[in-house]
C-alpha positions in Angstrom: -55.3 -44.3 30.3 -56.0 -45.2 26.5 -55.0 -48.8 25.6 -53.3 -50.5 22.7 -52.6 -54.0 22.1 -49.1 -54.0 23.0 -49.0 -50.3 24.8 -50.9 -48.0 26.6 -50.5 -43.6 27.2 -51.3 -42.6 30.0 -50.1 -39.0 31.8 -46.6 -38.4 32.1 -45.5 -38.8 36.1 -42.6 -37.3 37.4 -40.1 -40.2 37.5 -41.3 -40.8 34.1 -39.6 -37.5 32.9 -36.2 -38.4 35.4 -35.9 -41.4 32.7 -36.8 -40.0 29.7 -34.6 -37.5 29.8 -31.6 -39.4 31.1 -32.4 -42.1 28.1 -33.6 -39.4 25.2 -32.5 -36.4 26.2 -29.0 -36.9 27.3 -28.1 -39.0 24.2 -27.1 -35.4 21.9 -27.4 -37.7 18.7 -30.2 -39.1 19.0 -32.2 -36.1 20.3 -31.0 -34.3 17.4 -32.5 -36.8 15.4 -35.2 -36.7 16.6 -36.1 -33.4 17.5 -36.4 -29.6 16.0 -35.2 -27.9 19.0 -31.6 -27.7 19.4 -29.6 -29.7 22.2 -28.1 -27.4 24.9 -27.4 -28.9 28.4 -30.1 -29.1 30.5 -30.5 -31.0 33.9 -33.0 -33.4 34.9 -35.9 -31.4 36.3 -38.2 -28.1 35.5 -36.9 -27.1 32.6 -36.6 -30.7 30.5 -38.5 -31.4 27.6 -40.0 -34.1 29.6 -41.0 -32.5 32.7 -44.5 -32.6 34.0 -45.4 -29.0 33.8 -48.7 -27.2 34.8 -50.0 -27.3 31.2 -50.3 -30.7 31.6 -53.3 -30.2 33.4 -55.2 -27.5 31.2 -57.7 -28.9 28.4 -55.5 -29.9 26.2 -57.4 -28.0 22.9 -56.5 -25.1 24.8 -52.8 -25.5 25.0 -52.4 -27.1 21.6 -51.1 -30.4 23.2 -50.9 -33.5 25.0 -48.2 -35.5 26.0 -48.4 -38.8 27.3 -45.5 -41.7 28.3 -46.0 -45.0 27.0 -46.4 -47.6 28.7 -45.7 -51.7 27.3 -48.3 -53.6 28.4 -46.8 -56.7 29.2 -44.0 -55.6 31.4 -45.3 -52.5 33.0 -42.4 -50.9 32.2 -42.1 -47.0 30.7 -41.3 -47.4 27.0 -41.2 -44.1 25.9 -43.1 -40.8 25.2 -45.8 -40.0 22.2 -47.5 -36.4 21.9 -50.2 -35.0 19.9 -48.9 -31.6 19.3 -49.2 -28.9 17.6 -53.0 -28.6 17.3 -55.3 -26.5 14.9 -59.1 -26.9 16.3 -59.9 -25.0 13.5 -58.4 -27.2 10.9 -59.1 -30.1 12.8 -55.7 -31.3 12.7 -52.4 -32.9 14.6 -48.9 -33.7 14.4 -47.5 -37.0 16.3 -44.6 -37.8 17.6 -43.1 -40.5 19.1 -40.1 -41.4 21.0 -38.9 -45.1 22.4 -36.5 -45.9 24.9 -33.4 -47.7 24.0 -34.7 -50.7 25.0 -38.0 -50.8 23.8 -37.2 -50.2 20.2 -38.2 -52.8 16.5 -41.1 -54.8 18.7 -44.3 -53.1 17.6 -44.9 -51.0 20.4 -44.0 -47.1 18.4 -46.5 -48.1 15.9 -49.0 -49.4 18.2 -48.6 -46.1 20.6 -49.4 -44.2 17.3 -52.6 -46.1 16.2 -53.6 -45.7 20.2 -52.7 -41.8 19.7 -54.4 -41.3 16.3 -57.5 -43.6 18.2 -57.6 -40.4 20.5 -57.0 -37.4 18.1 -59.7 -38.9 15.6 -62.3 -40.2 18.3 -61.9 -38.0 21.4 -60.6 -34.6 20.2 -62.8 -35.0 16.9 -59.5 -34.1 14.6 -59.8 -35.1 10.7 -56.2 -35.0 10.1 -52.4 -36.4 11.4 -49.4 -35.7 10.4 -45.8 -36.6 10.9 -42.9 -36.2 9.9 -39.6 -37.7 10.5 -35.9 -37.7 8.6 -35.9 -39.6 5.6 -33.5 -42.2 6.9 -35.3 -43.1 9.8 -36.5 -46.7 8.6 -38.1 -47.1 11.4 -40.8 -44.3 11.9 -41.5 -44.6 7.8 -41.9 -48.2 8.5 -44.3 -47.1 11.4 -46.5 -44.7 9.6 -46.6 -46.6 6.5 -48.2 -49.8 8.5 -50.6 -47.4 10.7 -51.7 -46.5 7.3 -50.4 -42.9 6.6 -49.7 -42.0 3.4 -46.0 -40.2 2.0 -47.3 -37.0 0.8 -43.5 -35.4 0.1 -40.2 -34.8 1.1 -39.2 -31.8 2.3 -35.4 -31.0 0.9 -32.4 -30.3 3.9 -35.6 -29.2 6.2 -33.8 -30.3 9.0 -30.1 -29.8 10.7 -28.8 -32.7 12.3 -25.5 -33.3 13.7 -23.8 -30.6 11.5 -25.6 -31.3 7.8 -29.0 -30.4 6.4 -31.0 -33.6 5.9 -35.1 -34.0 4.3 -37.7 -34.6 5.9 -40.8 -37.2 4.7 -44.1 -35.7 5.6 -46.6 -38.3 6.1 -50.7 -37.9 6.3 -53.9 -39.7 7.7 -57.4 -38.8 7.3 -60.3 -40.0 9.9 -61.8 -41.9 7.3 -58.5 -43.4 6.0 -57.8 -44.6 10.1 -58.8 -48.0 10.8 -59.6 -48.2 14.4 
């Protein structure tokens, strides 16, 4: 399990996924908003985004990923998921993502679950670089990666479609050295 101050990730479980997806998955909007793969109906189970699948188990350099749930400290409680994904070993470098349950969202714990996974990509997997990128309304997730320390390196113009409209992107960048631990 790696710790935060507020959170910790630790493996995804099984009745993790049963409440991740009835929370973030079965919410269209919101899983639009926050996702690049299209909504289509898709039970609880094998073939949800969240389901604990036998890649889970594989190194993750291998598969190009790792997914944990979060986990708030003070409760106990599953607050969400956060995956490193998307992983170049020769480029050393990573895209986060980040999603928070309902409610579990605006008290510190998405941007302390992204220092905790940066912690990881920069220390344990050795990467030099982070990146993510989120819609350019999303307050919240520029607020995150601003304070973690990333820094706005563009927009990218209707990059996304969301509920029926092309929106931008904001792509945001840390470097290992620019990371304080």
């Amino acid at each position: 399990m790696l710790r935060g101050e507020l959170t910790a990730l630790r493996a995804r479980a099984t009745s993790d996924a049963e409440i991740l997806h009835a929370e973030l998955y079965d919410d269209v909007e919101e899983w639009l908003r926050g996702s690049h793969r299209p909504w289509t109906p898709v039970a609880a189970g094998p073939k949800s985004p969240y389901a604990v699948r036998e890649d889970d188990q594989k190194d993750v350099l291998e598969v190009g990923a790792a997914e944990f749930s979060i986990v708030e400290l003070v409760s106990g409680n599953l607050a969400g998921s956060c995956a490193l994904w998307g992983l170049d070993v020769h480029n050393r470098c990573g895209h986060i993502g980040i999603e928070l349950r309902p409610a579990f969202r605006g008290r510190g714990l998405g941007r302390d679950a992204v220092r905790v996974v940066c912690r990881y990509g920069f220390t344990l997997l050795g990467m030099r670089r982070m990146q993510l990128e989120t819609l350019a309304d999303n307050e919240a997730m520029i607020t995150v990666a601003e304070r973690t320390g990333f820094t706005r390196e563009g927009t990218l113009r209707q990059a996304s479609w969301v509920n029926g409209a092309f929106v931008d992107e904001v792509v945001f960048g840390l470097l290992a050295d620019e990371f304080g631990r």
